[in-house]
C-alpha positions as CSV (number, residue, x, y, z in Angstrom):
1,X,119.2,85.0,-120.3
2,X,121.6,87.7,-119.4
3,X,124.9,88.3,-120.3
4,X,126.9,86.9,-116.9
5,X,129.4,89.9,-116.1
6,X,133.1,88.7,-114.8
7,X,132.2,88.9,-110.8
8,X,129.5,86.4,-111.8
9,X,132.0,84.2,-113.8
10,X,134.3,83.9,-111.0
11,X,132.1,83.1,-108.7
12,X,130.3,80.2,-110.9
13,X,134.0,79.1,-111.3
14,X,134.4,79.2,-107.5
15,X,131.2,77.3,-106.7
16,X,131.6,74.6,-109.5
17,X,135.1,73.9,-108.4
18,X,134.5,73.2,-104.9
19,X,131.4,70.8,-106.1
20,X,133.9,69.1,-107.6
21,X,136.5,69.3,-105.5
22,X,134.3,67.6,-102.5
23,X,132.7,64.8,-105.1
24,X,135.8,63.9,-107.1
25,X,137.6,63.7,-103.4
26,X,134.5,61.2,-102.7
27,X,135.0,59.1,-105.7
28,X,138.4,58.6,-105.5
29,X,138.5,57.8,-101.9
30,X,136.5,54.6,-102.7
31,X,138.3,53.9,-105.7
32,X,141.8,54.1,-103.5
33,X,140.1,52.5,-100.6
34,X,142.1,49.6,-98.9
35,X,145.2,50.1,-99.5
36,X,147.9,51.6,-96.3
37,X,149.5,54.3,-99.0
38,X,149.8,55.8,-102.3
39,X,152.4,56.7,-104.0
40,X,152.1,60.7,-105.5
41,X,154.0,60.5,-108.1
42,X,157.2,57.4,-109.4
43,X,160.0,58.5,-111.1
44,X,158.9,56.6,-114.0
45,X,156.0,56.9,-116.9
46,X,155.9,53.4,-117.6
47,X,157.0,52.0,-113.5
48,X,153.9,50.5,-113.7
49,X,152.8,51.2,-110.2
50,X,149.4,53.4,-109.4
51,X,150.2,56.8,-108.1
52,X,148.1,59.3,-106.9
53,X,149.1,61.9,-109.7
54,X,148.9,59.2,-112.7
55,X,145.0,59.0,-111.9
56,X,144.5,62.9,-112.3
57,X,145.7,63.2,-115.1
58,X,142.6,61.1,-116.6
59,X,140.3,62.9,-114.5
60,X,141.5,66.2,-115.4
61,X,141.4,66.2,-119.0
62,X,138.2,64.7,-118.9
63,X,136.7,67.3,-116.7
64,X,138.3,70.0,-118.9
65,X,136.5,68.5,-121.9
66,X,133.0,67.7,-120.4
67,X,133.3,71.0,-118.6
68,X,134.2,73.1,-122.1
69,X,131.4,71.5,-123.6
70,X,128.7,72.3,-120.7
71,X,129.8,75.6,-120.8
72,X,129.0,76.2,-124.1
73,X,125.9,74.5,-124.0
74,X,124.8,76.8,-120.8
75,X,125.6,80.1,-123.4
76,X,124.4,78.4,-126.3
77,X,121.2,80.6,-126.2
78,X,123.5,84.0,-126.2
79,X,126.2,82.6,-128.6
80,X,124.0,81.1,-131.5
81,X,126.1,81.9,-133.8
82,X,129.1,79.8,-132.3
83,X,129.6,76.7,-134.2
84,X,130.2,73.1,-132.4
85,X,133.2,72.6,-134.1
86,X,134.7,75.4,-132.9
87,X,133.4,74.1,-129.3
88,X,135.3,70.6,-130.0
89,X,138.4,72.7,-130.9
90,X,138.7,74.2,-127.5
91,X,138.0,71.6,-125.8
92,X,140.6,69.6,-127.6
93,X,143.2,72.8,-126.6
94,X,141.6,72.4,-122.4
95,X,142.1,68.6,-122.2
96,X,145.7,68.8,-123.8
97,X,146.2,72.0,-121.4
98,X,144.9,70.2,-118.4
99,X,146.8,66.9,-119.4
100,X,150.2,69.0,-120.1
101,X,149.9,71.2,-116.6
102,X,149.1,67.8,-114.3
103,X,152.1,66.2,-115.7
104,X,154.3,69.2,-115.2
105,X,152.8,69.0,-111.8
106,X,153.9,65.8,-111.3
107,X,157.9,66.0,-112.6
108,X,158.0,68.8,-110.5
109,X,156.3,67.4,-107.6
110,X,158.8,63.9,-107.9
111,X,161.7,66.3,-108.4
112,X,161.0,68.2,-104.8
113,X,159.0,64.9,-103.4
114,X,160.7,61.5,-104.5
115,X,158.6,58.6,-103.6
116,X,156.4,60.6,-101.1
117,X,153.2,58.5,-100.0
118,X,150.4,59.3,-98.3
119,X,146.9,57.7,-96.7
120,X,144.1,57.1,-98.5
121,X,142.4,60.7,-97.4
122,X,145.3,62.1,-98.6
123,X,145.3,60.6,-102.2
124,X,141.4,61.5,-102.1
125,X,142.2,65.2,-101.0
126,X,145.1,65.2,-103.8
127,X,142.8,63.9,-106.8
128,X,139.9,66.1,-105.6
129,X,142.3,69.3,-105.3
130,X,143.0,68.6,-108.8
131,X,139.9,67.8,-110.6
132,X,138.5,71.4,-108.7
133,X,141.6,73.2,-110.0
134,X,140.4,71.4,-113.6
135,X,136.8,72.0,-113.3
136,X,136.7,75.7,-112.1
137,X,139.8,77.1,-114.6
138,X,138.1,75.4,-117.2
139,X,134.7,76.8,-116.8
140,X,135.9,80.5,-116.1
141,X,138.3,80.1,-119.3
142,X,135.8,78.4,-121.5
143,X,133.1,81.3,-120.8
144,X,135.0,84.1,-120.4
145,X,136.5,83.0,-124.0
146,X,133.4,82.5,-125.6
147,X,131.7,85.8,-124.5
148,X,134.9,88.0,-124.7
149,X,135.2,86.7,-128.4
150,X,131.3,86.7,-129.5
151,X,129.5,89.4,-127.0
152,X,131.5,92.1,-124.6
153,X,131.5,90.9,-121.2
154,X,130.5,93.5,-118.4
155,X,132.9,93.9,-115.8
156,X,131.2,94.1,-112.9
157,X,127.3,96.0,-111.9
């Protein structure tokens, strides 16, 4: 297994993200599925109501763990001497990252948007958006972190 230079990072990023984009879009879309509208965000943590933003949040820190710990496992052969704790670790700090920047997403979204809805493709496009934006920083972060820190990664051939 080669060392993966940046161009080749970005574009495994790239690729991953839009997988997920297109598949999480899917999910949702039958998870939302009979309902007229959604709600994006409510001016409210606790207004009880579903919103479109209040979902992915959930689905982005999940993806930013399970896609942290994938990376590493798809460098494990070059990084043996990385411990799994230290795996855990950053994907504790990617969840808590992704969790922290959907929610800032969100105030700032209801403070511009108040009580914006929109149709079911929309909340489907909206939560898939979100879990590509999560799945693609996360992987480019979570490699180019790991091989910056334990092996010199090549710029570009």
């Amino acid at each position: 297994m080669n060392v993966p230079n940046r161009s080749e990072i970005i574009k495994g990023s790239l690729i991953q993200a839009a997988v997920n984009t297109v598949i999480n879009a899917v999910i949702n879309f039958f998870q939302v599925r009979g309902k007229d509208v959604h709600l994006v965000t409510s001016d409210s943590i606790t207004s009880g109501s579903d919103t479109v933003i209040g979902h992915s949040v959930f689905l982005a820190v999940s993806l930013a763990v399970i896609f942290t710990l994938l990376g590493f496992k798809s460098l494990r052969p070059l990084l043996p001497e990385v411990s799994w704790s230290e795996v855990v670790r950053m994907a504790i700090k990617n969840g808590v990252f992704a969790f922290g920047l959907v929610v800032i997403a969100g105030v700032l979204w209801q403070r511009a948007f108040p009580d914006l809805t929109v149709s079911t493709i929309g909340a489907a496009l909206i939560a898939g958006g979100i879990a590509g934006f999560a799945s693609g920083v996360t992987n480019y972060s979570t490699v180019t972190r790991l091989l910056e820190r334990f092996r010199p990664v090549a710029e570009s051939s």
